[in-house]
C-alpha positions in Angstrom: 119.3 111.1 86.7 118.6 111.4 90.4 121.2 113.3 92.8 122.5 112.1 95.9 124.0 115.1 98.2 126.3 114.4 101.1 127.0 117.2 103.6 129.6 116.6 105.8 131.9 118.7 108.7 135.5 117.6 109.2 134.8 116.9 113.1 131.6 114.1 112.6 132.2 111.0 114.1 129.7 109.8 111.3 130.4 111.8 108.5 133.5 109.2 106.7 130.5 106.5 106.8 128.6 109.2 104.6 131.3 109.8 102.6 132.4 106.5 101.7 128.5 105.7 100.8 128.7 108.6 98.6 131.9 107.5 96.9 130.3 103.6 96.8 127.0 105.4 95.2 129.0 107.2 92.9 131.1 104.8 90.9 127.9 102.6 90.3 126.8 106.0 87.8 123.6 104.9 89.2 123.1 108.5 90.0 124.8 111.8 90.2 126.7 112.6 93.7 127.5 116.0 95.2 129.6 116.9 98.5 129.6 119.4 100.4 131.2 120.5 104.0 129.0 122.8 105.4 132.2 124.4 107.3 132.6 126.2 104.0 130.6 129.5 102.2 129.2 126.6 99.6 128.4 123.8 101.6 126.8 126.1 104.0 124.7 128.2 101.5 123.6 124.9 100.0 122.9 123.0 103.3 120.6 126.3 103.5 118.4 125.1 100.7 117.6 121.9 102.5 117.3 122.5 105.8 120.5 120.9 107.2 121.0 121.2 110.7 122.9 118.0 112.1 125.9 116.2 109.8 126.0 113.8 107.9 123.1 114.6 105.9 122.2 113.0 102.7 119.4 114.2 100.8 118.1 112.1 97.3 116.9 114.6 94.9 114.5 113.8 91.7 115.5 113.7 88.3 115.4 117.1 87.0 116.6 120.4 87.7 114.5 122.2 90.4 116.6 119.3 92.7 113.2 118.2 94.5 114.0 116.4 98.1 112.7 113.0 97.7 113.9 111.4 101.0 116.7 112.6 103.7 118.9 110.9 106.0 119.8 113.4 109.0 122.5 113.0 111.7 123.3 108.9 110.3 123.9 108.2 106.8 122.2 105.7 104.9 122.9 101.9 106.5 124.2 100.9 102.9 123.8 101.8 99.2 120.3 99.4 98.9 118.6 101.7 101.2 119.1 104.9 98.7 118.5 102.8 95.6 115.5 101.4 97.1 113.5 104.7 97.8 
């Protein structure tokens, strides 16, 4: 199942559109969905991993467990659910 990660800070004006994506994205079961706020030791070792520099960021991940990046949204989330679905 694919993975949808949302990284979010507490001060981003954009950041609740990210988060309400992710929430939309993950009561479909479509795909598995991870947060994380990059103001804390997790979020920010895993926003690491993937380069994150600006919030939101949403990164789609492959099936499978090496987490492959398949396509990222950086500094404005997705403009709605199609758009990740559709990759």
């Amino acid at each position: 199942m694919p993975k949808l990660k949302v990284f979010t800070k507490k001060d981003c004006p954009n950041c609740p559109k990210a988060k309400l994506l992710g929430d939309e994205v993950a009561k479909e079961g479509k795909m598995e969905v991870e947060f994380y706020d990059v103001e804390q030791a997790d979020g920010l070792a895993e926003a690491q991993l993937y380069s994150v520099l600006a919030t939101p960021t949403v990164v789609l991940c492959a099936d499978g467990s090496d987490e492959e990046e398949i396509k990222s949204w950086r500094g404005e989330p997705p403009s709605n659910k199609d758009e990740v679905y559709n990759v």
